[in-house]
C-alpha positions in Angstrom: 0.0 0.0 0.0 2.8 2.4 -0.9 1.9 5.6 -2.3 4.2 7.2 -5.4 3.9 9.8 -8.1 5.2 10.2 -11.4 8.5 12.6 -11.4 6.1 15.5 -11.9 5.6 14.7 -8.2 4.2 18.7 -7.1 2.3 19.2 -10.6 -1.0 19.6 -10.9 -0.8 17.4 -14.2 1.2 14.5 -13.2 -0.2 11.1 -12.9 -0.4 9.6 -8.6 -1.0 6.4 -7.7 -2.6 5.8 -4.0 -4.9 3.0 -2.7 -8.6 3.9 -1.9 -11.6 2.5 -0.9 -15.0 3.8 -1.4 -17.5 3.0 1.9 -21.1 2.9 1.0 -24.7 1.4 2.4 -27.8 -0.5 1.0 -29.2 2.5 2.9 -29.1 5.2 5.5 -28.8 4.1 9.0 -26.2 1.8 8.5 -23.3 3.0 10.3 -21.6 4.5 7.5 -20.5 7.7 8.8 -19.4 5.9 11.9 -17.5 3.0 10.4 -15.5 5.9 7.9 -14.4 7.7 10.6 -13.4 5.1 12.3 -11.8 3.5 9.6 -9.5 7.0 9.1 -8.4 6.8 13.3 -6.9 3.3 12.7 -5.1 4.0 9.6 -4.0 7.4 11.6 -3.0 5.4 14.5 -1.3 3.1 12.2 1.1 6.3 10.5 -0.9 7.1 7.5 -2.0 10.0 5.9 -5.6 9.5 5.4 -7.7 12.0 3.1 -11.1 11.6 3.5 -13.9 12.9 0.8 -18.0 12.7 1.7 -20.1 12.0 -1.5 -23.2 14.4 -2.3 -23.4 17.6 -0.5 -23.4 17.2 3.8 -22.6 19.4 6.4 -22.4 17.4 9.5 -21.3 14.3 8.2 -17.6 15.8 7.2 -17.1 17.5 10.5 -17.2 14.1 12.2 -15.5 12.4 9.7 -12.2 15.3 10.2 -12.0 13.8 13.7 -11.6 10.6 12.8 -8.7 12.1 10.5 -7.7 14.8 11.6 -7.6 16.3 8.0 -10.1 18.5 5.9 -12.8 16.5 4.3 -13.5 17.5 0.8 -16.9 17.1 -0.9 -17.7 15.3 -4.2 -20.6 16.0 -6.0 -20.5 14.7 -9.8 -23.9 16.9 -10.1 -22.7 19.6 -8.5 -19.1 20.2 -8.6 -18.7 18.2 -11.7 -16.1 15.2 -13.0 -13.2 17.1 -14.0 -13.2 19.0 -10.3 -13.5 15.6 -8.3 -11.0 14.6 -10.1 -9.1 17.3 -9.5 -10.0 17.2 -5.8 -8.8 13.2 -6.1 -5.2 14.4 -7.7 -5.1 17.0 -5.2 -5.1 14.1 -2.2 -2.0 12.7 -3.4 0.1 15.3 -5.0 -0.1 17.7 -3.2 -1.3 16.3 0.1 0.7 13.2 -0.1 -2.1 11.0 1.0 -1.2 7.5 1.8 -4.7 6.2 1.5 -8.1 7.6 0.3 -11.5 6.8 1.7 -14.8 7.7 0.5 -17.9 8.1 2.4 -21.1 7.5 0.2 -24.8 8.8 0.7 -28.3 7.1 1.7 -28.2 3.6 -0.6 -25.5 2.6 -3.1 -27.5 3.2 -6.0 -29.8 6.1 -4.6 -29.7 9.4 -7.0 -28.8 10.6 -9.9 -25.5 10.5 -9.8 -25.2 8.1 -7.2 -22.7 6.9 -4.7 -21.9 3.9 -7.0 -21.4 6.3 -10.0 -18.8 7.7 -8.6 -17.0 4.8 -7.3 -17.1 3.7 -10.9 -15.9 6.6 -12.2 -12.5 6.8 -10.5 -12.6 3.2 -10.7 -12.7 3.2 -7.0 -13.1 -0.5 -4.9 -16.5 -0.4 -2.3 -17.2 -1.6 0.9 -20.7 -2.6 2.0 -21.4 -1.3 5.3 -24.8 -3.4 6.3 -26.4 -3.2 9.8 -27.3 -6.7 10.3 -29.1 -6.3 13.6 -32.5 -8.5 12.4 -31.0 -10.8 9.4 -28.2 -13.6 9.5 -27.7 -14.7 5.7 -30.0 -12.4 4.4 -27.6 -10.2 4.4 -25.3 -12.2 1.9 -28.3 -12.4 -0.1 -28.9 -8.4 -0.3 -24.6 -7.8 -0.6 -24.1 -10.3 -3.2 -27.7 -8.3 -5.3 -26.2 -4.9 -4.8 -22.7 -6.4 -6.3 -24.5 -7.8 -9.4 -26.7 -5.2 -9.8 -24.5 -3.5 -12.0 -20.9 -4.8 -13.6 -19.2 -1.7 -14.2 -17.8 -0.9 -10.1 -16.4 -3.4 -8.2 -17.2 -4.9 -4.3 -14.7 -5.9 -2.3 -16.8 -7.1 0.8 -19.1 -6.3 3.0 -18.5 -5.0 6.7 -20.8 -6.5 9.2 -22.3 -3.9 11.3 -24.2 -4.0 14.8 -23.6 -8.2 15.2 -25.4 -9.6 18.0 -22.6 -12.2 19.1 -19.3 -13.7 17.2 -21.6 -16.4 16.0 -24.2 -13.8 14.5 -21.2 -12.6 12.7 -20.0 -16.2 11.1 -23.2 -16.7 10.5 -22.9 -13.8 8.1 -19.2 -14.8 6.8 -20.3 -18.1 5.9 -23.1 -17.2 3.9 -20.9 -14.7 2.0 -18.9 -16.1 -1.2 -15.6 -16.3 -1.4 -14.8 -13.3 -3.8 -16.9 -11.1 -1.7 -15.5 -11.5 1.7 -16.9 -10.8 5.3 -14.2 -7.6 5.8 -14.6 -7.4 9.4 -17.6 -7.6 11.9 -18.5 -5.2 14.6 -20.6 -6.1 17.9 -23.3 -4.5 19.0 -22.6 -1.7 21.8 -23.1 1.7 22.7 -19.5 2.2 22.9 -19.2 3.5 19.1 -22.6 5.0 19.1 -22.0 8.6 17.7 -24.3 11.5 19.7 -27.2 11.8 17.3 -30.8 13.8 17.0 -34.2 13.7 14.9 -32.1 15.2 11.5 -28.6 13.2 11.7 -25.9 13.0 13.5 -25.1 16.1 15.7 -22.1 18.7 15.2 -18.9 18.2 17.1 -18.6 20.7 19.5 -16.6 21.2 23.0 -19.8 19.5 24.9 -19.2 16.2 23.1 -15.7 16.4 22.1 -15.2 14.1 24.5 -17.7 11.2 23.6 -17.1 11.6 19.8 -13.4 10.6 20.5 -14.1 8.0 22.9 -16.6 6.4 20.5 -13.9 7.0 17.5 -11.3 5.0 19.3 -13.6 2.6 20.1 -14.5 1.8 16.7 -10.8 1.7 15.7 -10.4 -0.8 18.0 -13.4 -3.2 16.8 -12.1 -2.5 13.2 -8.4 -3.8 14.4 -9.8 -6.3 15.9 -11.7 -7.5 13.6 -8.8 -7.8 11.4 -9.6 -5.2 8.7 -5.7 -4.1 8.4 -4.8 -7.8 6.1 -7.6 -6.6 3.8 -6.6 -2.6 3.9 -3.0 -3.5 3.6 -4.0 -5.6 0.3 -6.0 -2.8 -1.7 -4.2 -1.9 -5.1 -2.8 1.4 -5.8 -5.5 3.7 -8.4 -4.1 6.1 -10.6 -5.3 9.6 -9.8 -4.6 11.7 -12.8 -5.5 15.2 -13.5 -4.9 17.4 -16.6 -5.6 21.3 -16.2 -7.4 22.4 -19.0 -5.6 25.6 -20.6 -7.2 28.6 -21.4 -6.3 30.3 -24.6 -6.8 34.1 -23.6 -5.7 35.4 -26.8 -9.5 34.2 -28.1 
């Protein structure tokens, strides 16, 4: 998972190569937000430079997701912002801030809008992870992964991440029912302990007050992922090439 640019290392035009992994949801409510954040502490814990980017327009969402971080989270809207300025925004993570992972949160379900959270991840070319709350299902939830993964061929799945498991046997249950090129990435129990402070419209906004419990729940999820042995398949994710060529403006027309 090593992270190197072309010898245009500081351009704007040269071509960066940095692993990445796109985190999305059959739905909202899944522990998505949560799991990303999460996800960044680890990797920060472990020495990397983790750039984080939240699909689809959010204002709460990125200000958790900076804690788990501790960088700026940048915003990707294909709609919105357009492909040439995500992928500028992509370049940007690596060249100039010499990412040595990215991670991409998605929105509501994988497929939900237009653009969606999957048509991005197939634009970049980016792997996903399915982040499921399995609470009230066992193999049911192989059945739904393995749908979402077939409903279309042009982005890939790398595996699913068990959320909200009831016991480890909850979990195999889960792994076992999974095939073997869509593996069970890691499985979380069900606790308070990485419950992030939430009201009736989301999550709510960091602030001194709950600094405290958002970093407690943070490290707490860091530790489940560890444990849970998400690192082997982190460590294993291919480098993508981030390229990005600024368009030139001829101001003599």
């Amino acid at each position: 998972m090593e992270k190197h640019v072309t010898t245009a290392t500081a351009t704007l035009s040269s071509a960066c190569y940095c692993p990445a992994l796109f985190l999305a949801a059959p739905a909202s409510g899944q522990g998505k937000t949560t799991i990303t954040a999460s996800l960044a502490r680890l990797l920060h814990r472990n020495g990397k430079a983790v750039r984080i980017f939240k699909f689809g327009p959010d204002y709460l969402d990125p200000r958790i997701l900076e804690k788990g971080s501790k960088t700026p989270v940048v915003q990707l809207d294909l709609w919105m912002a357009g492909e040439e300025w995500c992928r500028q925004q992509l370049h940007r993570a690596v060249a100039e801030y010499e990412a040595d992972i990215i991670l991409v949160e998605g929105a509501m379900g994988l497929f939900d809008g237009t653009p969606s959270s999957a048509d991005l991840a197939a634009k970049f070319g980016i792997p996903v992870a399915l982040i499921m709350d399995v609470r009230a299902m066992a193999q049911t939830a192989a059945a739904i992964a393995v749908g979402l993964r077939n409903y279309r061929d042009d982005f890939d799945m790398m595996g699913v991440i068990a959320n909200k498991c009831g016991s480890n046997y909850h979990a195999k249950l889960v792994g076992d029912a999974l095939p073997n090129d869509l593996p069970l990435l890691a499985a979380l129990k069900r606790t308070d302990d990485i419950k992030l402070p939430e009201r009736h419209l989301g999550l709510v906004q960091p602030s001194d007050e709950n600094a405290n419990a958002i970093e407690e729940c943070l490290e707490a999820g860091a530790d489940l992922l560890e444990e849970g042995g998400i690192m082997a398949h982190i460590d294993n994710l291919e480098d993508i090439c981030f390229q990005y060529q600024p368009q030139l403006i001829d101001i003599n027309t």
